[in-house]
GUVOSE-20227 format. One record per residue (C-alpha): x, y, z; residue in one letter. Coordinates in steps of 0.02 Angstrom, whole numbers, padded with zeros to 5 digits, always signed. Example, Ala and Ser with C-alpha at 12.3 -4.5 7.8 and 13.67 -1.06 7.14 Angstrom:
2
+00615-00225+00390A
+00684-00053+00357S
This chain:
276
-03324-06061+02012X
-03130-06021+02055X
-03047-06077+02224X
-02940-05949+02307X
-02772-05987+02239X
-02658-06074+02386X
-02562-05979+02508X
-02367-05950+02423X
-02242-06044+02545X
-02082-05921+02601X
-01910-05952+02520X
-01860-06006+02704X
-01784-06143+02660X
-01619-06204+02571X
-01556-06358+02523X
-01364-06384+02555X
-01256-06472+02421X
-01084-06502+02367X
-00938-06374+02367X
-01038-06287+02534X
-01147-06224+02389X
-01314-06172+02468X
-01474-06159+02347X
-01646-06111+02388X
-01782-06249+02421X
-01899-06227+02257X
-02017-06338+02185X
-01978-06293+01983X
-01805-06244+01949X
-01770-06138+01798X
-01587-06177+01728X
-01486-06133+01595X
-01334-06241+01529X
-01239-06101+01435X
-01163-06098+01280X
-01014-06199+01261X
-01034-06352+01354X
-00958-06414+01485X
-00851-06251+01512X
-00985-06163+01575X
-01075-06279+01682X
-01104-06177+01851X
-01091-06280+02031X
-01278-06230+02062X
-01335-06305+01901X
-01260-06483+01917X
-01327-06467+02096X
-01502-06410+02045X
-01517-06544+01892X
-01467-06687+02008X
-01604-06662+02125X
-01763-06675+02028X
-01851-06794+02020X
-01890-06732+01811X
-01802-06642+01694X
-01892-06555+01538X
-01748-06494+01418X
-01739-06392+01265X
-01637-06474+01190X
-01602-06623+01304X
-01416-06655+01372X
-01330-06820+01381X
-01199-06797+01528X
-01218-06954+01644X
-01010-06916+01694X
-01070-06759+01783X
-01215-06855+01871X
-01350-06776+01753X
-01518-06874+01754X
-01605-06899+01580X
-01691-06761+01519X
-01855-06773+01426X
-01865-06671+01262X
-01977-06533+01254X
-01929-06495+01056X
-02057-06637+01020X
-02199-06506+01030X
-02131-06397+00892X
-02244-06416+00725X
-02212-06319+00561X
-02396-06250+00549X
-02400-06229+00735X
-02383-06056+00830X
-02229-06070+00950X
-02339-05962+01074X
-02448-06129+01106X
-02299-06240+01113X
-02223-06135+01255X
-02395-06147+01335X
-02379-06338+01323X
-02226-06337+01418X
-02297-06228+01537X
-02428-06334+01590X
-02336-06487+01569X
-02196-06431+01690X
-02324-06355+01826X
-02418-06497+01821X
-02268-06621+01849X
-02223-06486+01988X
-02360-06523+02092X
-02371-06712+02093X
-02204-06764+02129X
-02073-06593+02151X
-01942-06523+02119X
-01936-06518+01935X
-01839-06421+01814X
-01846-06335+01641X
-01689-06306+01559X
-01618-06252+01408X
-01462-06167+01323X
-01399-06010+01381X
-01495-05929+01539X
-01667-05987+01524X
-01724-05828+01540X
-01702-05778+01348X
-01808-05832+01202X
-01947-05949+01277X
-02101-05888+01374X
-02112-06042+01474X
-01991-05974+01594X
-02094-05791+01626X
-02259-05920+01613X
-02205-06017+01768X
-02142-05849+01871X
-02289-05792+01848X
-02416-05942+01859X
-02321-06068+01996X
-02372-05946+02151X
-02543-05947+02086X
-02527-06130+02132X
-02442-06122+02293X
-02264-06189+02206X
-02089-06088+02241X
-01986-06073+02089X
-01799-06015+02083X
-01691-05981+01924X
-01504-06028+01912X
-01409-05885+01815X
-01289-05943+01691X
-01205-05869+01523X
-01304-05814+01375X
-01287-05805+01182X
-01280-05620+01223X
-01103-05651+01333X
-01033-05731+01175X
-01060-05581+01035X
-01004-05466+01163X
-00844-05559+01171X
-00834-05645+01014X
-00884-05482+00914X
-00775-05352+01017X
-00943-05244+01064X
-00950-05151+01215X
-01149-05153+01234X
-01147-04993+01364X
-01111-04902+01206X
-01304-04953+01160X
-01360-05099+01101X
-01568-05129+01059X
-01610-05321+01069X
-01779-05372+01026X
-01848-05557+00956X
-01847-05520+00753X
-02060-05581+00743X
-02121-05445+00876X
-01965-05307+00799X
-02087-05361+00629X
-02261-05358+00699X
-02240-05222+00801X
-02153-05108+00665X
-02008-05050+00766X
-01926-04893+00735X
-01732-04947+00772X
-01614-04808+00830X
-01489-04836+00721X
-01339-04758+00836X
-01339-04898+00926X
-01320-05103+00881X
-01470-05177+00842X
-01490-05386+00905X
-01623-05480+00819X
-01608-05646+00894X
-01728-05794+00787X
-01722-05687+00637X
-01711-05815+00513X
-01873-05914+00609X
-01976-05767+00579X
-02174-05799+00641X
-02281-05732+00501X
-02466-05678+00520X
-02595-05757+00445X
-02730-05624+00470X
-02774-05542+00616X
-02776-05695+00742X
-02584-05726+00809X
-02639-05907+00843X
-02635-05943+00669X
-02473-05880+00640X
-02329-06003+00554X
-02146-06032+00557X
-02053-05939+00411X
-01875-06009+00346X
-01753-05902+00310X
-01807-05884+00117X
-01954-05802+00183X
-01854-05653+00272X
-01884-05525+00138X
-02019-05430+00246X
-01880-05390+00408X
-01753-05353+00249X
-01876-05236+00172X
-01930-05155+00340X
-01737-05136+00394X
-01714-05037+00232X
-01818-04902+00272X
-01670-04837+00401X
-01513-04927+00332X
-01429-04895+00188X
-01436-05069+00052X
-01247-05064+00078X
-01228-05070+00250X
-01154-05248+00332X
-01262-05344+00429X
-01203-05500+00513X
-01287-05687+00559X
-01203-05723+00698X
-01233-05923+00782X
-01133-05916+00946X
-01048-06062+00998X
-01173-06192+01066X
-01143-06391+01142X
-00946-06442+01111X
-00919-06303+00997X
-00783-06191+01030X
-00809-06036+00902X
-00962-05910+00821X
-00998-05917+00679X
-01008-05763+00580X
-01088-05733+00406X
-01070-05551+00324X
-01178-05488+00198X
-01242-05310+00138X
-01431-05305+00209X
-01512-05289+00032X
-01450-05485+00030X
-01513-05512+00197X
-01629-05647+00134X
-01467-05756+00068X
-01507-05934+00068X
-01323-05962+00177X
-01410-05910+00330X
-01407-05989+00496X
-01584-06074+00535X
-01560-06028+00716X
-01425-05898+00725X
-01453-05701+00785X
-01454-05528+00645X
-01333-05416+00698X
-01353-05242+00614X
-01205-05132+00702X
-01243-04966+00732X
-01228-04793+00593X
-01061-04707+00585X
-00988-04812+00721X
-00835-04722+00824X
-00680-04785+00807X
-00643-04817+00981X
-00740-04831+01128X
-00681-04748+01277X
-00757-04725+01439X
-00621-04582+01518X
-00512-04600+01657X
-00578-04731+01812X
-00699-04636+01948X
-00587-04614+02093X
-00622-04723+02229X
């Protein structure tokens, strides 16, 4: 038998902090560093951070001179024969759990939290289940940094989808527009029907999203790995190779494909300004 699952309290509330910075009562806060760190620390997530009582961090930070507490690492749960789907259901529990004995808690991570872990949709969807609030602090993405660091206007059409379900799920790309495979080279490979017992691929094991990519790109055309600037660092990395070598060993373990678009225009232009 199932209890009815507790009433969901109202966002009434607000907690006030530094720099007349108001930010809603929650008990699970949802934060994202950035990329390049400090520079873009946001006001709400020092203020967030320093007001729970845990922290559960992929990867942990070490910033005691902005009043940071210490984190506890998450990465610990990764295995090399394990499915990353049950690790992010590890944190899951872990951080609702910790959320209802002794709130607020946070999980935080690189770039917004909202890209390239679960846990964060998990707890959205599973904390009002439990009668716990949960609010997410916006901050920059990898995404801010190829748009910037590449030149790419993304309104021009850009297709972004994690390179293990572009695989599984035999995506079609449209090749007028960019294609974004972040995790590429940490491709999840199927080990028969059941997902669960699924592995981690390297990057020499990459030849099955070069093959598929093939099918719609020429072997000639440039595709990029692209590691955005992450921690202290202050520049992306880019690596350039035609896509039949998309399996070279040079790869980034943790960077982003990048397959621009067919027949790219010259210039983008968007016309005159709409009057006002």
């Amino acid at each position: 038998m199932t209890s009815d699952p507790q009433p969901v309290r109202p966002f009434a509330a607000s907690v006030t902090v530094p720099w007349d910075l108001r930010v809603p009562e929650a008990d699970i806060y949802l934060v994202g560093y950035g990329m390049q760190l400090p520079n873009d620390f946001t006001l709400e997530m020092l203020a967030v951070l320093k007001r729970c009582t845990r922290v559960f961090a992929v990867p942990p930070l070490h910033a005691p001179d902005f009043g940071l507490p210490t984190m506890e690492d998450l990465t610990q749960h990764y295995g090399p024969d394990k499915d990353r789907s049950i690790t992010y259901r590890q944190w899951t529990d872990l951080i609702l759990s910790a959320a209802a004995a002794e709130p607020p808690v946070a999980f935080a991570t690189y770039g917004s939290v909202m890209c390239g872990a679960s846990t964060a949709h998990q707890l959205l969807q599973q904390a009002p289940e439990r009668g716990l609030r949960v609010h997410v602090t916006k901050t920059v993405s990898c995404f801010d940094g190829i748009w910037a660091d590449l030149n790419i206007e993304p309104f021009y059409g850009f297709s972004v989808w994690e390179a293990s379900v572009f695989l599984d799920l035999a995506i079609v790309p449209d090749t007028k527009s960019n294609l974004l495979l972040p995790q590429a080279p940490v491709l999840r490979i199927k080990q028969g029907p059941d997902i669960a017992a699924a592995t981690i691929a390297v990057s020499s094991q990459i030849t099955a999203l070069r093959d598929h990519l093939l099918r719609f790109y020429p072997a000639e055309h440039p595709v990029h790995y692209i590691h955005t600037a992450s921690g202290t660092a202050a520049r992306t990395d880019l690596e350039t190779m035609p896509l039949a070598k998309l399996d070279h060993p040079g790869a980034q373990s943790h960077s982003t494909l990048l397959i621009p678009r067919l027949d790219a225009p010259a210039r983008l232009d968007f016309g005159p300004p709409l009057a006002s």
